[in-house]
C-alpha positions in Angstrom: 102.8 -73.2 -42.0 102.8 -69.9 -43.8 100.1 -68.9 -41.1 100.1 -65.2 -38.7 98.9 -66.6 -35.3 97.8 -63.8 -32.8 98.1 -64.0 -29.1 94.3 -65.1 -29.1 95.1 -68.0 -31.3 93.8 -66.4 -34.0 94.7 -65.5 -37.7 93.2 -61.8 -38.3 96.2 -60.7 -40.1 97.1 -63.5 -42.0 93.5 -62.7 -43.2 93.6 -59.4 -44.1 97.0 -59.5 -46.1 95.7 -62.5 -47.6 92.7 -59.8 -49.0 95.3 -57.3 -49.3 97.1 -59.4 -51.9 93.5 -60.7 -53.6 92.5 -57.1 -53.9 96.5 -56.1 -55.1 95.8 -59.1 -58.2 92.1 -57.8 -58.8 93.2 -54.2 -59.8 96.4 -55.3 -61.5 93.9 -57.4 -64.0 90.8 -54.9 -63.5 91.1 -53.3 -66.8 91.3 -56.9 -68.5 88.6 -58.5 -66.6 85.8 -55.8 -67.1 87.0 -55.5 -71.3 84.2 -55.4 -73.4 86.2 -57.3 -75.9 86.3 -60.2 -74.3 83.5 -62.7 -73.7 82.5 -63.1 -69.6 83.9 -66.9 -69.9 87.4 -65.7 -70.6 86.8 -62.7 -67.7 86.0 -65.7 -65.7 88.7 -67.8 -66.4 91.3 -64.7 -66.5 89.5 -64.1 -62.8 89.7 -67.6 -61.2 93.4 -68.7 -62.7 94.8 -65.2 -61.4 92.8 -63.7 -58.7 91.7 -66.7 -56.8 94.7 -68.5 -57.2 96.0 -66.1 -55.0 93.5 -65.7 -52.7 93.6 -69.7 -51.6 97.2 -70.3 -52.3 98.2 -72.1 -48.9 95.1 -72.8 -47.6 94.6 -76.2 -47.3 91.7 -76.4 -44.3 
């Protein structure tokens, strides 16, 4: 479900847009996330509720 499935079986480009859209969220938030005005703990927090949040939405295995 939500999956890219390759004649191999495979899921190489379901991977990579899944990066593509990681990397799209990183740089959008880059400029926030590497502030010297804010402490690493809200960086952190500002990384893993954005950025990862994308990169494991729908992946439940």
């Amino acid at each position: 479900m939500g999956s890219i499935i390759d004649e191999h079986g495979g899921s190489d480009a379901n991977v990579k847009a899944r990066i593509g859209k990681t990397r799209a969220a990183f740089l959008h938030l880059k400029n926030i996330c590497i502030s010297k005005q804010l402490s690493t703990n809200v960086s952190v927090r500002i990384f893993n509720m954005s950025v990862n949040t994308v990169l494991l939405y729908r992946t439940e295995t």
